[in-house]
Backbone bond lengths (Angstrom), bond angles and torsions (degrees), N, CA, C in turn:
res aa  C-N    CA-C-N  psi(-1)  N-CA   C-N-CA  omega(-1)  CA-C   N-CA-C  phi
1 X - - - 1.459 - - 1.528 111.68 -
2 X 1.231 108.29 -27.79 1.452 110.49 -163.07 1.929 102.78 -81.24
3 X 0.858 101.68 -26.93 1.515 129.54 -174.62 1.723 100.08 -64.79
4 X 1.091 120.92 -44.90 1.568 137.85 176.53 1.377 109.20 -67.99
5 X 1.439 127.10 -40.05 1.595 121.74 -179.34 1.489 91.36 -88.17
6 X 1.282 152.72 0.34 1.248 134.69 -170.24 1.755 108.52 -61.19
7 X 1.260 101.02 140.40 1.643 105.09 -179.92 1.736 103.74 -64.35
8 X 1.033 112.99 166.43 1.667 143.98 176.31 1.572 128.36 -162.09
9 X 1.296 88.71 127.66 1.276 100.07 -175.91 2.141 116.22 -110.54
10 X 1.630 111.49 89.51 0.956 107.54 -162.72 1.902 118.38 -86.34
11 X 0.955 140.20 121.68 1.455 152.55 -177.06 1.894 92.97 -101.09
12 X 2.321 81.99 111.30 1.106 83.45 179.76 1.848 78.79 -140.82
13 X 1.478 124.33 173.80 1.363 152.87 -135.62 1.491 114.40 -155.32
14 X 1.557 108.75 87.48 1.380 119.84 160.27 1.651 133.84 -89.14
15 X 1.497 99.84 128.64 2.078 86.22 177.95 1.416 112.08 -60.85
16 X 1.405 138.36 -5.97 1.428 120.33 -163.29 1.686 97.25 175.84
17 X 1.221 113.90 147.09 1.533 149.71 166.15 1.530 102.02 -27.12
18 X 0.891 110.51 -63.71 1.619 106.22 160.92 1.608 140.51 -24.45
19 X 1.312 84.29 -89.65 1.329 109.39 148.17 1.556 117.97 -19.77
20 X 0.959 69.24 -71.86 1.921 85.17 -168.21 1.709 115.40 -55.40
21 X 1.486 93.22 -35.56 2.044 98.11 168.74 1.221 94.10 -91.68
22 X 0.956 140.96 14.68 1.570 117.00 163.47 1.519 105.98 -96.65
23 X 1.261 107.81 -35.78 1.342 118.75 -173.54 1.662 106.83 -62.71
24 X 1.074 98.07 -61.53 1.799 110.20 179.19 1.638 114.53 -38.63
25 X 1.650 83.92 -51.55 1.444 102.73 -169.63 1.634 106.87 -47.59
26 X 1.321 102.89 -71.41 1.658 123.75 172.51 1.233 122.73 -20.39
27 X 1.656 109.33 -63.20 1.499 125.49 -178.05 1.514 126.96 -61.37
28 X 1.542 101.79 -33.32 1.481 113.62 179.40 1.377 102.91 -88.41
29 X 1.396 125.90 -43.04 1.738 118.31 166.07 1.369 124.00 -53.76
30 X 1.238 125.95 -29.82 1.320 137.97 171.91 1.798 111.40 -84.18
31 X 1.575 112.40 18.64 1.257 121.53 -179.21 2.084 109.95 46.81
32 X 1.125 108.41 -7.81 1.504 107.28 173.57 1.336 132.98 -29.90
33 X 1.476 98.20 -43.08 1.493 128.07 -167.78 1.770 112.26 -136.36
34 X 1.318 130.67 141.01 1.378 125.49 -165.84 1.320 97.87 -96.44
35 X 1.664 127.75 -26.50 1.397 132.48 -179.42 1.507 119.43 -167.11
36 X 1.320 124.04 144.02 1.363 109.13 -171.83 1.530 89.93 -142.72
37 X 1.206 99.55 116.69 1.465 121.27 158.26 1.985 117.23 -59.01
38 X 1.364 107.67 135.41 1.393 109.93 169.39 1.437 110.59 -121.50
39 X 1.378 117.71 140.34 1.793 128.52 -170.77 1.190 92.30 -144.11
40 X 1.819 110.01 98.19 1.267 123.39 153.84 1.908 109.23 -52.49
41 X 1.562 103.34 169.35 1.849 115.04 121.49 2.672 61.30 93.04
42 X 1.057 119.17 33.14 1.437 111.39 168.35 1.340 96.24 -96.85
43 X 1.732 113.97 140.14 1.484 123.18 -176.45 1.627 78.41 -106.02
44 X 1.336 134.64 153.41 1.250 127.67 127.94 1.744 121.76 -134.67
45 X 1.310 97.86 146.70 1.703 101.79 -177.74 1.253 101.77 -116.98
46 X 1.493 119.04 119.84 1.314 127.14 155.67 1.790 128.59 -124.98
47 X 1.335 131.19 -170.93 1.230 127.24 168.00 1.260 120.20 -100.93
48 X 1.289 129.67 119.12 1.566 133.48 -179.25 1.234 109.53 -147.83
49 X 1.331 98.78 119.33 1.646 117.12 -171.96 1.158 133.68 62.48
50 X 1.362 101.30 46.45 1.738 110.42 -163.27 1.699 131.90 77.02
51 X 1.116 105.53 -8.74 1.517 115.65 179.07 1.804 104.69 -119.76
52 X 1.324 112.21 165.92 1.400 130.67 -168.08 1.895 80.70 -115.69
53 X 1.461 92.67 113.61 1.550 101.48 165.36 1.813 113.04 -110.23
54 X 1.424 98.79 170.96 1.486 108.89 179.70 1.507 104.75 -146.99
55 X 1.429 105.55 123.20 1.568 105.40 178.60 1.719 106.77 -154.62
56 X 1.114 116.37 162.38 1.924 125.38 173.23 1.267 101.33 -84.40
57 X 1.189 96.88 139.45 1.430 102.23 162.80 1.724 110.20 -149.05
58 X 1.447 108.32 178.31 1.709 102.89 173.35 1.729 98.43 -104.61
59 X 0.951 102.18 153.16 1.551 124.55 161.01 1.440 117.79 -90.15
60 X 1.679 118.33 123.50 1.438 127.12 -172.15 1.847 89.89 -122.52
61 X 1.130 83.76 139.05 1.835 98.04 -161.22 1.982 79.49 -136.32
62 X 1.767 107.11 113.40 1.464 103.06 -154.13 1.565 71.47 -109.71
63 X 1.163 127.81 160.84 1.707 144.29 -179.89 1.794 82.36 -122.52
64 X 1.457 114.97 134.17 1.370 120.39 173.84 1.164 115.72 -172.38
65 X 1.804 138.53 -170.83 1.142 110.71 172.33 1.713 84.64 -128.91
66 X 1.491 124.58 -148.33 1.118 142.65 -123.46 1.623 102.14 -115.83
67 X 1.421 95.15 -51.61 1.554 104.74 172.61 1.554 114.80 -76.38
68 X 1.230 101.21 -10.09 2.078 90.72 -175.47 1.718 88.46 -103.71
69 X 0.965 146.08 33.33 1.592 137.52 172.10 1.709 123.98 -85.66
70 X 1.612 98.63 -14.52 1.063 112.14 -169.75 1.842 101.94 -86.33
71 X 1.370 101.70 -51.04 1.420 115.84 -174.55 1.581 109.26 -65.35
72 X 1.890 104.43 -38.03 1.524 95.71 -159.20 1.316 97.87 -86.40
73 X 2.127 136.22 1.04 1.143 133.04 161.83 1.210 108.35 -79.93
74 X 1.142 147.75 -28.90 1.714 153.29 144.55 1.516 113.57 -38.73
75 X 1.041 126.00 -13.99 1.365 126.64 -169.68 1.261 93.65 -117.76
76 X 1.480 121.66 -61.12 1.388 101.70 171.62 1.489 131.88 -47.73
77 X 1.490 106.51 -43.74 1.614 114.49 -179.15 1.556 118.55 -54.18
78 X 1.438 106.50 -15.02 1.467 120.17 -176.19 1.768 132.48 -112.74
79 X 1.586 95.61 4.79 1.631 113.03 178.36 1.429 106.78 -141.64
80 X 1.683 123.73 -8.31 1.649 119.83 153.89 1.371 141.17 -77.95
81 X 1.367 118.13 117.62 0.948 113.64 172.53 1.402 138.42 -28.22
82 X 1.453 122.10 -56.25 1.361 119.77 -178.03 1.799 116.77 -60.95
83 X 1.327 102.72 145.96 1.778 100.84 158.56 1.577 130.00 -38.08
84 X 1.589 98.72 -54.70 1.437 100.58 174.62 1.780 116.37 -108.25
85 X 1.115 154.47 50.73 1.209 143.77 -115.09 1.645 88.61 -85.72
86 X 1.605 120.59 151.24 1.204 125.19 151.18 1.398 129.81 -31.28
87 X 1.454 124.03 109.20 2.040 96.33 163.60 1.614 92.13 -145.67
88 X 1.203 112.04 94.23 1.353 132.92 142.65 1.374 126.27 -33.33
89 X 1.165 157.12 95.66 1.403 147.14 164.05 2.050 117.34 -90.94
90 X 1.340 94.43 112.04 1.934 96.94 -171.68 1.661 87.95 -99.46
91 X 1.012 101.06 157.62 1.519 129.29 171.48 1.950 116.96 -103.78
92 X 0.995 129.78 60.29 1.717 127.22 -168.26 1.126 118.65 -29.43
93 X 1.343 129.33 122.96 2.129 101.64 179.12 1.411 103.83 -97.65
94 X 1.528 127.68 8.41 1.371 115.13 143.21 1.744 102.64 -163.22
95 X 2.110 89.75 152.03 1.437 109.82 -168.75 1.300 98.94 -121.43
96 X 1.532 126.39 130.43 1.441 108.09 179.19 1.943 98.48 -73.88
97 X 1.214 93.96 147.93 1.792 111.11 -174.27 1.629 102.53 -60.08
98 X 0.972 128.83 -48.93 1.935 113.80 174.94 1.379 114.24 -55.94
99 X 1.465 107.99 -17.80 1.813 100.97 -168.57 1.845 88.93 -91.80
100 X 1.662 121.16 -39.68 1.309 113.90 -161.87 1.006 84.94 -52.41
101 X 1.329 136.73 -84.86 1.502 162.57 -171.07 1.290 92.52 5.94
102 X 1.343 121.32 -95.35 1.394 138.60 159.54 1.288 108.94 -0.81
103 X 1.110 128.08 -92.72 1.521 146.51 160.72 0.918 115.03 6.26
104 X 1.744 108.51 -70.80 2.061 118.25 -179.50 1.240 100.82 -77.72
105 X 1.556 134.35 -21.64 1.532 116.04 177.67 1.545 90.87 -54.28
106 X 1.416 106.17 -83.17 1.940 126.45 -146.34 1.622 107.91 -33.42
107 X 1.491 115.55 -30.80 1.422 99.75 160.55 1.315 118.39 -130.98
108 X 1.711 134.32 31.94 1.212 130.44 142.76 1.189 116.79 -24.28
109 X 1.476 131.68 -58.09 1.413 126.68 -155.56 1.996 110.38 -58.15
110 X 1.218 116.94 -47.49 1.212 136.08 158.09 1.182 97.50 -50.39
111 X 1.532 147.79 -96.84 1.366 125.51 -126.67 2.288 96.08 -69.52
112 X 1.042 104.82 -31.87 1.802 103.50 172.90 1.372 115.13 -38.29
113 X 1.689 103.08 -39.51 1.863 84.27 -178.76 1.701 117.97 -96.19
C-alpha cells in the first residue's frame, strides 16, 4: 500500500500552449495528477524517423503518486497528440510532508476505487 502513495514526478512533452492546458487541465480533473506544472520557451532535438529534428515545445512536470501512473499513462496515450508522447516517471528522494500530504489527498479519491 505504501508503495501506491509514493510521490512521482512525471516528464511529459507538449507541441503547444494548448495542448498543454488541455492536458493539465484533464489530468488534474480526472484526479490523476494533484498538479501539473507548465514550462513554456522548451527547445528539444531528437531523432524520429531517421532524421535529427528540432522543435518547441512546453514542458508538463505531472505531481502524482505511484499507483495512478498506470491510468494517468492511459490517459495520456489517449488525448496526445504525438505517436509516441513522452512519459517519464522520477522517483523524488525527498518531499517536504505538507506538500506529500497534499499530493495523496488530491488524488486519493481515484486510487480508492
Amino acid at each position: 500500500m505504501l508503495d501506491q502513495i509514493a510521490p512521482r514526478i512525471v516528464l511529459l512533452t507538449a507541441p503547444n500552449s494548448e495542448v498543454a492546458e488541455r492536458l493539465a487541465s484533464s489530468l488534474v480533473a480526472a484526479r490523476l495528477a494533484a498538479c501539473v506544472s507548465r514550462v513554456p520557451g522548451l527547445i528539444s532535438t531528437y531523432h524520429w524517423e531517421g532524421e535529427v529534428k528540432e522543435d518547441s515545445e512546453f514542458l508538463l512536470l505531472i505531481k502524482t503518486t505511484n499507483g495512478q501512473l498506470a491510468a494517468l499513462e492511459a490517459a495520456v496515450n489517449a488525448q496526445h497528440p504525438y505517436e509516441v508522447p513522452e512519459f517519464i516517471a522520477l522517483e523524488p528522494s525527498c518531499v517536504s510532508a505538507p506538500y506529500l500530504s497534499w499530493l495523496q489527498a488530491a488524488v486519493a479519491e481515484v486510487e480508492k476505487a
